[in-house]
VOZA-709740 format. One record per residue (C-alpha): residue in three letters; x, y, z. Coordinates in steps of 0.5 Angstrom, whole numbers, plus 500, padded with zeros to 3 digits. Layout:
// VOZA-709740
ALAXYZ
...
// end
This chain:
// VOZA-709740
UNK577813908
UNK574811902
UNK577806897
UNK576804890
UNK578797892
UNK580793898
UNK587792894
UNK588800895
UNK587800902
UNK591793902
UNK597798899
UNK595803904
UNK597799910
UNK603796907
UNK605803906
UNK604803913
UNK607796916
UNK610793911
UNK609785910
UNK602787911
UNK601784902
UNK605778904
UNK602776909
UNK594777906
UNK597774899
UNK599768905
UNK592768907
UNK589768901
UNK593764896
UNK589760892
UNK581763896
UNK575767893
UNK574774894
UNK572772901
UNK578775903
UNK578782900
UNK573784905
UNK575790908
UNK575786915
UNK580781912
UNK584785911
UNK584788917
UNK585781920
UNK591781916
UNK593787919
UNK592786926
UNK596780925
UNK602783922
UNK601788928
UNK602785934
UNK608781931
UNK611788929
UNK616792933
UNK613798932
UNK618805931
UNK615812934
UNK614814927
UNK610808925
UNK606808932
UNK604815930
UNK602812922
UNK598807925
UNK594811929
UNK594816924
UNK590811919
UNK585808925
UNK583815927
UNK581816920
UNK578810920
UNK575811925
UNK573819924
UNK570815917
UNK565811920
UNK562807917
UNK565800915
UNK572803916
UNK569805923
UNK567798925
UNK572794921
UNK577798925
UNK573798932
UNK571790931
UNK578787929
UNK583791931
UNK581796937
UNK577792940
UNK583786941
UNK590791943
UNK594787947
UNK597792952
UNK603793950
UNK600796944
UNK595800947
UNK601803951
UNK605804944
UNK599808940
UNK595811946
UNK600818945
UNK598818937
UNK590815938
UNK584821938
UNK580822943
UNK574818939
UNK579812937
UNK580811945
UNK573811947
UNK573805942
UNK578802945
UNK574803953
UNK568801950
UNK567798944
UNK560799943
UNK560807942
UNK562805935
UNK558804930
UNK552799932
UNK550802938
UNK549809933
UNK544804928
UNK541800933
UNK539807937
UNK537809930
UNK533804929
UNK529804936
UNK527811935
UNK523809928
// end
């Protein structure tokens, strides 16, 4: 999962749920680079995909996209872990857990599997 740019990974998520542009560009007209985060934009996502009426086939990209993210690590794993695993209503829960890896459910039962628990532990053993 890595992007050139956070607008590449914007289009990637408005392949996968479109509106997801508009509503960044909604959120960012007239803003600094503040909302080119890679968080923001998943915030942004999240947004739009708790509006969604998900299909079977864009339940199964959408999960397909977070076990990326996940499997990545990194800032896509903590992006996704923090604003969109960690907040899954249960009617969302329900509609992706069919599609979502092993790993990207643990994030969902305990959020501090993620990559923060992983640098702390790092950090104490040096």
């Amino acid at each position: 999962m890595n992007y050139n740019s956070p607008i590449d990974l914007l289009a990637e998520l408005e392949d996968i749920l479109p509106g997801v542009a508009a509503e960044w560009r909604l959120d960012n007209s007239g803003s600094t680079s503040a909302g080119k985060s890679i968080h923001a934009i998943y915030g942004t996502f999240f947004y739009c995909l708790g509006r969604s009426q998900l299909t079977e086939q864009q339940a199964a990209r959408v999960a397909s996209f977070l076990n990326a993210a996940v499997a990545a690590g990194g800032d896509s794993e903590n992006a996704a872990s923090t604003v969109v695993l960690e907040h899954l209503s249960n009617n969302l829960k329900r509609t992706l857990r069919p599609y979502l890896s092993s790993d990207t459910k643990e994030r969902i039962r305990n959020p501090s599997c993620g990559s923060h628990r992983r640098s702390s532990q790092a950090m104490r053993r040096r």
